[in-house]
C-alpha positions, 0 to 999 in steps of 0.5 A: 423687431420683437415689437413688431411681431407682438403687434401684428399677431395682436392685430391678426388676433384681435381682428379674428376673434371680430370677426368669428364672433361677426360669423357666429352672429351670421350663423345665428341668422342663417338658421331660419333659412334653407342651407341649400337656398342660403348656401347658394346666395352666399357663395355668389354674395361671398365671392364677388365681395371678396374678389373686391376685397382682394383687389383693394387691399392687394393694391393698397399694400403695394402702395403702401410698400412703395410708399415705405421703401421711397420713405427710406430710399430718400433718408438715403439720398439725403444722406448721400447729399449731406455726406457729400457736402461734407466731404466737398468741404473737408477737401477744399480748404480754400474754399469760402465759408467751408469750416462753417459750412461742415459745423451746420451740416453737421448740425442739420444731420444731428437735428434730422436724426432727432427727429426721426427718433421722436417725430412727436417732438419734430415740429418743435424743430423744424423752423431751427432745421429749415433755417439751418438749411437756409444758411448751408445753402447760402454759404455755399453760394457766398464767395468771389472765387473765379479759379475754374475748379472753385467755381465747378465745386460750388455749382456742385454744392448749390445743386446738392443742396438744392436737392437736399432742400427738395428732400426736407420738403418731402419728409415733412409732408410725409411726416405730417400726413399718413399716406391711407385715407380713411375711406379705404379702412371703412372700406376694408371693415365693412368688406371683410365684416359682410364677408365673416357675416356671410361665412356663418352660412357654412356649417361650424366644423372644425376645419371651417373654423380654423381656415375662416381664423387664419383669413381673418388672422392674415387679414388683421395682420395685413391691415396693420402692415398697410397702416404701418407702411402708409405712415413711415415716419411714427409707429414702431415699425418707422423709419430709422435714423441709423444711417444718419447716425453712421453719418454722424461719426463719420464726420467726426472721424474725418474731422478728427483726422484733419 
């Protein structure tokens, strides 16, 4: 948590400190011209870029934010599935393959959370955890039980499964793409560098200084929110592996109660 911080305030900084400097070289530019002529020409130029700067980077936030909360909505849901099957086959002793089933599913949680801890090293997995969901999904469909409950719990197990292998495919992709564009932050650079520029046509008080500070500060900040949030899966502020590891001693204590 303190990591976070440290970074958005260095991100807010180091993105004010730009851009005064940005508006110091404005300032610098509107001196040879009439304050009143230049204040009029900056305040329209001003208000429409900013208006367009507003509504870009509002909506690409509320993206990104929905992008992070669906990035751990889904680490749950694959949590839910792989505790689910687990339990299915705790529960069901004379159900085919099921002490096998419980050994892989708890490899695929243990290999899931390792990923999530060092997604640098995720790629390097990922042929041993897809062929570890192969296998679960093909032992759950294995079997010549005709008994009605049988049959039940094992149509239940291949649609879990199913979704869980729908759940791994989405956060690979994830995993390997960040959700912003580069456009959008060529965008966001040039929009809020003319706006520092055109600020430099108001006068240097005091008072004007610190409000253009904290627009920039808050602006820097939000850029590297969006960035963080658009890319769920790497940074500090990525998704964490907990509940798989909560997922993970529970297993073991229901195994160690068998």
């Amino acid at each position: 948590m303190y990591l976070i911080v440290f970074y958005v305030i260095l991100a807010g900084t180091t993105c004010a400190a730009a851009c005064l400097a940005m508006q110091m070289l404005g300032s610098k530019a509107f001196a040879h011209f009439k304050v009143s002529d230049t204040k009029e020409m900056a305040g329209q130029a001003g208000l429409r870029v900013s208006a367009i700067f507003g509504i870009a980077a509002g909506l690409i936030f509320s993206g990104s934010h929905s992008h992070y909360v669906e990035a751990k909505r889904d680490l749950l849901e694959e949590v839910r599935l792989v505790g689910t099957l687990y339990v299915f086959t705790s529960n069901s002793p004379n159900l085919p393959n099921s002490h096998l089933i419980r050994e892989k599913l708890l490899q695929y949680a243990q290999a899931s959370a390792r990923a999530l801890d060092q997604p640098k090293l995720a790629d390097q997995s990922v042929e041993s955890t897809n062929r570890l969901l192969l296998e679960i999904c093909n032992l759950t469909a294995s079997g010549s039980e005709k008994a009605a409950a049988t049959t039940w719990l094992r149509i239940q197990m291949e649609n879990d499964c199913s979704k869980l292998v729908d759940l791994h495919g989405k956060k690979r992709v994830s995993m390997l793409s960040n959700n912003i564009e580069t456009p959008f932050w060529i965008f966001f650079s040039l929009s809020l560098g003319f706006l520092a520029f055109l600020l430099g046509v108001f006068e240097k008080r005091p008072l004007n200084l610190l409000f253009s500070a904290l627009f920039y500060f808050v602006a820097g900040a939000t850029a590297i929110l969006i960035y963080w949030m658009g890319d769920p899966y790497h940074g500090p502020d990525r998704i964490s592996s907990a509940p798989i590891g909560e997922l993970v001693t529970r297993m073991h204590a229901l195994d160690n109660r068998r």
